[in-house]
C-alpha positions as CSV (number, residue, x, y, z in Angstrom):
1,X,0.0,0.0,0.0
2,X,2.9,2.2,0.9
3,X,5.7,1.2,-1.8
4,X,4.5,2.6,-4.8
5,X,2.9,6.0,-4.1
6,X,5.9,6.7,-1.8
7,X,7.9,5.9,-4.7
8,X,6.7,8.0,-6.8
9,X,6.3,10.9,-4.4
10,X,10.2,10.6,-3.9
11,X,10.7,10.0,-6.9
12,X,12.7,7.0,-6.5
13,X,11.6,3.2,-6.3
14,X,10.9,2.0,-2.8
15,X,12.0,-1.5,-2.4
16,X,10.5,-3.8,0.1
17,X,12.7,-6.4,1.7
18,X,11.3,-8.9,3.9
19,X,13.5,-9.8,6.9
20,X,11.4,-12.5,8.9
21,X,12.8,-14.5,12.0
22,X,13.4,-14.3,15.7
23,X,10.0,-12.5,16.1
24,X,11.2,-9.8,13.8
25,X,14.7,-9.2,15.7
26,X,16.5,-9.9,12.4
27,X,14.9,-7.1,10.0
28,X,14.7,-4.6,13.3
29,X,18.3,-5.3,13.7
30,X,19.4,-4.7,10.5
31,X,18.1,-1.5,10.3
32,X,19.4,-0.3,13.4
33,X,23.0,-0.9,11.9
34,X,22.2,0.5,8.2
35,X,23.6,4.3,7.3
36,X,21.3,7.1,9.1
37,X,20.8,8.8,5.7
38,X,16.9,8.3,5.2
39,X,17.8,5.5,2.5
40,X,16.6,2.6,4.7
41,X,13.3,2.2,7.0
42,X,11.9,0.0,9.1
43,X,8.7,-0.9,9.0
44,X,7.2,-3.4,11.4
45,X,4.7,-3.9,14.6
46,X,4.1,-3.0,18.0
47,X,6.5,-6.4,18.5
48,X,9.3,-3.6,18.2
49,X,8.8,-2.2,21.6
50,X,8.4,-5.4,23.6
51,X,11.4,-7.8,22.0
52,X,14.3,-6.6,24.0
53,X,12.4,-7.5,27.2
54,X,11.4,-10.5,25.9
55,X,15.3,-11.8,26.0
56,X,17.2,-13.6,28.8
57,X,19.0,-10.9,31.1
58,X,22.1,-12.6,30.6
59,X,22.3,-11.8,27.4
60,X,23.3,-8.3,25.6
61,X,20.3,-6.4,24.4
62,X,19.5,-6.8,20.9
63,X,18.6,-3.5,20.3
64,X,17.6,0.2,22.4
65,X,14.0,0.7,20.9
66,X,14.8,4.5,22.8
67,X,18.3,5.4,21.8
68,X,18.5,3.4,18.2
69,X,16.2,4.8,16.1
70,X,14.1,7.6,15.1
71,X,10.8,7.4,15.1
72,X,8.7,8.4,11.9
73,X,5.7,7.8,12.5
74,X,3.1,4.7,13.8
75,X,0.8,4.6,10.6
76,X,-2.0,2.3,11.8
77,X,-3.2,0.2,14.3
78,X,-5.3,-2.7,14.8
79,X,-7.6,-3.7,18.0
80,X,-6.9,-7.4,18.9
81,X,-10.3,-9.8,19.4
82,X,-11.4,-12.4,21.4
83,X,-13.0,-15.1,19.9
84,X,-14.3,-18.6,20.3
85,X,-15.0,-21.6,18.6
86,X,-18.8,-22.8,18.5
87,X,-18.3,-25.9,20.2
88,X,-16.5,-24.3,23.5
89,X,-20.0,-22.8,23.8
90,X,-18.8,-19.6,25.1
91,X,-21.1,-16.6,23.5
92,X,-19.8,-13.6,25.5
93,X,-16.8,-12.5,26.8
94,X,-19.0,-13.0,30.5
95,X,-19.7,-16.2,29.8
96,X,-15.6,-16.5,29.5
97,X,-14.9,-15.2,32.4
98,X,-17.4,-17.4,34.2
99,X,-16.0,-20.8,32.8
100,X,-12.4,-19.7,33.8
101,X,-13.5,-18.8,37.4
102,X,-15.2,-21.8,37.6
103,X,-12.3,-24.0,36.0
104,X,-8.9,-22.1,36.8
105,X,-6.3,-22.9,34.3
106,X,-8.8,-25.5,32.1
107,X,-9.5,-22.8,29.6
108,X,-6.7,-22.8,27.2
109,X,-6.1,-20.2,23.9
110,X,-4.1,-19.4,21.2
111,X,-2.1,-16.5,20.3
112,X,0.9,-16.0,17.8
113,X,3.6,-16.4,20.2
114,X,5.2,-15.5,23.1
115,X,5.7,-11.8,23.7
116,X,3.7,-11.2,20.6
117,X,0.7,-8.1,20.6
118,X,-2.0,-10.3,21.1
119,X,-0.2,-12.5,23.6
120,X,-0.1,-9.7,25.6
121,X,-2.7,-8.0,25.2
122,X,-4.4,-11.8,26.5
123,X,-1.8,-11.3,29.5
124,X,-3.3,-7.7,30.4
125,X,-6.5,-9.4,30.4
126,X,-6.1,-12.0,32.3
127,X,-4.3,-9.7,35.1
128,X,-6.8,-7.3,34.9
129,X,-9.3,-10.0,35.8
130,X,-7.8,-12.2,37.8
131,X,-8.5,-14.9,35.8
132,X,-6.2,-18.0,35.1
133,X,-6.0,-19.4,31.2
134,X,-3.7,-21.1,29.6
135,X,-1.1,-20.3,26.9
136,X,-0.5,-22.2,24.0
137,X,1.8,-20.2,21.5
138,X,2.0,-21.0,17.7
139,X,4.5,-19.6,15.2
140,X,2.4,-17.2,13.4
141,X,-1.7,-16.0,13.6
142,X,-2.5,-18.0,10.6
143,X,-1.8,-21.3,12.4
144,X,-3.1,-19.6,16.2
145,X,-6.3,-19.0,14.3
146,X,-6.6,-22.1,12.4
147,X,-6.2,-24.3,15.9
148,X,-9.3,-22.1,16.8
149,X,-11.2,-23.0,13.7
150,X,-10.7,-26.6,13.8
151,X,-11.6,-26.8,17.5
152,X,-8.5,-27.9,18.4
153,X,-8.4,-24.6,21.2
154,X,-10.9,-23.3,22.1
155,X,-10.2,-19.5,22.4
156,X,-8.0,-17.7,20.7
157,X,-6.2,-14.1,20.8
158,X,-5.6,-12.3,17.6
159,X,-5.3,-9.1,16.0
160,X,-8.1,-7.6,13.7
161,X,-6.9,-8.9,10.4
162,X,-6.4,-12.6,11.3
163,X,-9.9,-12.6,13.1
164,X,-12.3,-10.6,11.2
165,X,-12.9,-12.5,8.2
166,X,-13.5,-15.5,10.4
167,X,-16.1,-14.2,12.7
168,X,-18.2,-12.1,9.7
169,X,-18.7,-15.9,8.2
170,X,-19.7,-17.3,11.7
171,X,-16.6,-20.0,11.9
172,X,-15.7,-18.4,15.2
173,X,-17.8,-16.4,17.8
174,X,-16.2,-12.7,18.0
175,X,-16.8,-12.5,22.3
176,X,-14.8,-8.8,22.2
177,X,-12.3,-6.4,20.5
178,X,-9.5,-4.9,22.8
179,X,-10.2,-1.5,20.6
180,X,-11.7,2.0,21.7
181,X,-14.6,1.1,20.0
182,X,-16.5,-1.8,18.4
183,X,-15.1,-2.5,15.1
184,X,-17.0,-1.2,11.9
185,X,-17.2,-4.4,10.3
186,X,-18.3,-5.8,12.9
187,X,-20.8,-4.1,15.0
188,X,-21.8,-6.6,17.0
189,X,-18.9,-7.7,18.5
190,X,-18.7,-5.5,22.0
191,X,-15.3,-3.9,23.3
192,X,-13.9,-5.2,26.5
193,X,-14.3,-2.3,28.2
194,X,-18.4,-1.7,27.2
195,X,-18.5,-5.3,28.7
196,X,-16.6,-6.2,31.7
197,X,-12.9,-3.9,31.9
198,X,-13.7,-0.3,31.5
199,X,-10.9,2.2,29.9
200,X,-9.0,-1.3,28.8
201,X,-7.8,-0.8,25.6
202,X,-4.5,-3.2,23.9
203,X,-4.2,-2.4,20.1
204,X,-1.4,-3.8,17.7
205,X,0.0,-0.8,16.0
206,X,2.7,-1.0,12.8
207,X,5.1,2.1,12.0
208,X,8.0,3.2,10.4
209,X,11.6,4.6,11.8
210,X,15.0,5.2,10.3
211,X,18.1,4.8,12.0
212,X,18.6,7.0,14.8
213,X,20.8,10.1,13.3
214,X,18.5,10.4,10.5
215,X,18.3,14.2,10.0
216,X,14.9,15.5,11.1
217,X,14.0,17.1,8.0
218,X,14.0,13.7,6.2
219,X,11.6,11.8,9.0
220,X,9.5,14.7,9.0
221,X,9.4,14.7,5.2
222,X,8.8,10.7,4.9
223,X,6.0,11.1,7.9
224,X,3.9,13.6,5.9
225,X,3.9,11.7,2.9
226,X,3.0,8.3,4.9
227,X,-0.2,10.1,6.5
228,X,-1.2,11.4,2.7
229,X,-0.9,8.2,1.3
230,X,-2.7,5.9,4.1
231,X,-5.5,9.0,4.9
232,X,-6.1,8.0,1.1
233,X,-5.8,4.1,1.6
234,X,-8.6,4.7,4.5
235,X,-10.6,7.2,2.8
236,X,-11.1,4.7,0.3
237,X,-12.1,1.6,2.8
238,X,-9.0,-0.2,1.9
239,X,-7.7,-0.2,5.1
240,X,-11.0,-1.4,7.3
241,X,-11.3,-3.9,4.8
242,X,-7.9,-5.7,5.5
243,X,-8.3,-5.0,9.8
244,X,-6.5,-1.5,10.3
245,X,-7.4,2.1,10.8
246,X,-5.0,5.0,10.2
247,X,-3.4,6.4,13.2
248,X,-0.6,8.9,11.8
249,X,1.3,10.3,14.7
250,X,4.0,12.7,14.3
251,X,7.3,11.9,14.6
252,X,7.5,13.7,18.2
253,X,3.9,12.1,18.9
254,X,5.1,8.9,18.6
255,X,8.4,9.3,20.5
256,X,6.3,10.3,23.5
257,X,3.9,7.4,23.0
258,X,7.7,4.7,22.7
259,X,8.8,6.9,26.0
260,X,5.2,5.6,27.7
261,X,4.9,2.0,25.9
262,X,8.4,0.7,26.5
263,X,8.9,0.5,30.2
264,X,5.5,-0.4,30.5
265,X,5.5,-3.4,28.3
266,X,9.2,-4.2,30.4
267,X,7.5,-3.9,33.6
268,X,4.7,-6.0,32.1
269,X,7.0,-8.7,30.9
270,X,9.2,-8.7,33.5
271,X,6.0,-9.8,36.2
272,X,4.4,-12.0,33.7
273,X,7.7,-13.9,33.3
274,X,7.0,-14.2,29.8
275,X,10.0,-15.5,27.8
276,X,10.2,-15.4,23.6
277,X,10.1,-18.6,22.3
């Protein structure tokens, strides 16, 4: 969505290189080591805030999500959602609550890993209510959601885009979204915090940076053109229709938002004892 009309607006090509592994350590690294001259960008998810907590303390740090980059801007976000499958015969998030309290531990779910958005986002939750589930982690949301659809577990954690098209054709039950506000596409599927957490809110954003160093001008310039092209992308309903919303901070916006986000996703990882797989 972004390559092109950036491309053209700079008027050079944009090239898209796909860095996977380690939970997105690899391509985050690389970055952080490339030449702070506006040339090469990261793009990636909220992951990039949590990771370096996520690592043994013996270890060095893989990266300073603070000190290592420069934040451009977070271009949009996704809520995460609850969901079931039909045969747990869980219909509302209540009804969730209920069978854990009744059944501590029994109630197992899915999420796309370890450390991942919606695994914590799940972990918030299940502080926040004092309820005890159980993790099971896969290597991606395509196979968290598909344990969900076969029945195999019987709640899962995902964010909006692996979730939605499932529960608008019924195969799972949409019990909440972890969003400000119920999801357009889905109206019918309440927020946690209209239901049983009020003010809880645990969305998965995704955002560019450059290299810390990069000269302010050129982040500023990049971040203006981002929030053109995806106000267009949304304008247009392509973004609803694949599970975001535009959120276009400014550069200094989002730094404040890292400044708040990181210690508390350490603190939050740190208690949890959660560990990256």
């Amino acid at each position: 969505m972004l390559r092109e009309p950036l491309g053209t607006s700079l008027g050079q090509p944009v090239v898209i290189e796909n860095r996977p592994g380690a939970g997105g350590n690899i391509g985050i690294q690389s970055v952080a080591r490339a030449a702070p001259d506006g040339h090469t960008l990261l793009f990636c998810s909220s992951a990039f805030a949590a990771n370096p907590a996520l690592q043994p303390q013996d270890r060095p740090p893989l990266y300073d999500p603070l000190r290592d980059f420069a934040p451009i801007t977070a271009a949009v976000t996704s809520p995460n959602a609850i969901v079931a499958h039909p045969s747990a015969q869980i219909g509302t998030l209540a009804a969730m609550l209920a069978r854990a309290r009744a059944e501590p531990g029994k109630l197992d779910y899915s999420s796309p890993g370890s450390g991942t958005g919606p695994h914590l986002a799940a972990e918030m939750f299940r502080r926040a209510t004092r309820i005890e589930l159980t993790h099971v982690p896969f290597n991606g949301a395509a196979p968290a959601m598909q344990a969900v659809l076969a029945g195999t577990v019987p709640l899962g954690f995902a964010a909006m885009p692996a979730a939605q098209s499932l529960v608008r054709t019924g195969g799972l039950i949409g019990l909440a979204t972890t969003g400000p506000e119920r999801w357009p596409d889905l109206p019918g599927m309440p927020t946690v915090a209209e239901t049983v957490l009020p003010g809880f809110q645990s969305e998965t954003w995704q955002a560019l940076f450059a290299p810390a160093g990069t000269p302010e001008p050129v982040t500023a310039r990049i971040a203006g053109l981002v929030t053109t092209i995806v106000r267009a992308a949304s304008s247009e309903g392509r973004l609803r229709g694949i599970g975001f919303r535009a959120l276009l901070n400014t550069p200094a916006e989002f730094a404040a938002q890292l400044a708040t986000e990181v210690p508390a996703l350490a603190a939050l990882v740190r208690e949890a004892g959660i560990r990256a797989d």
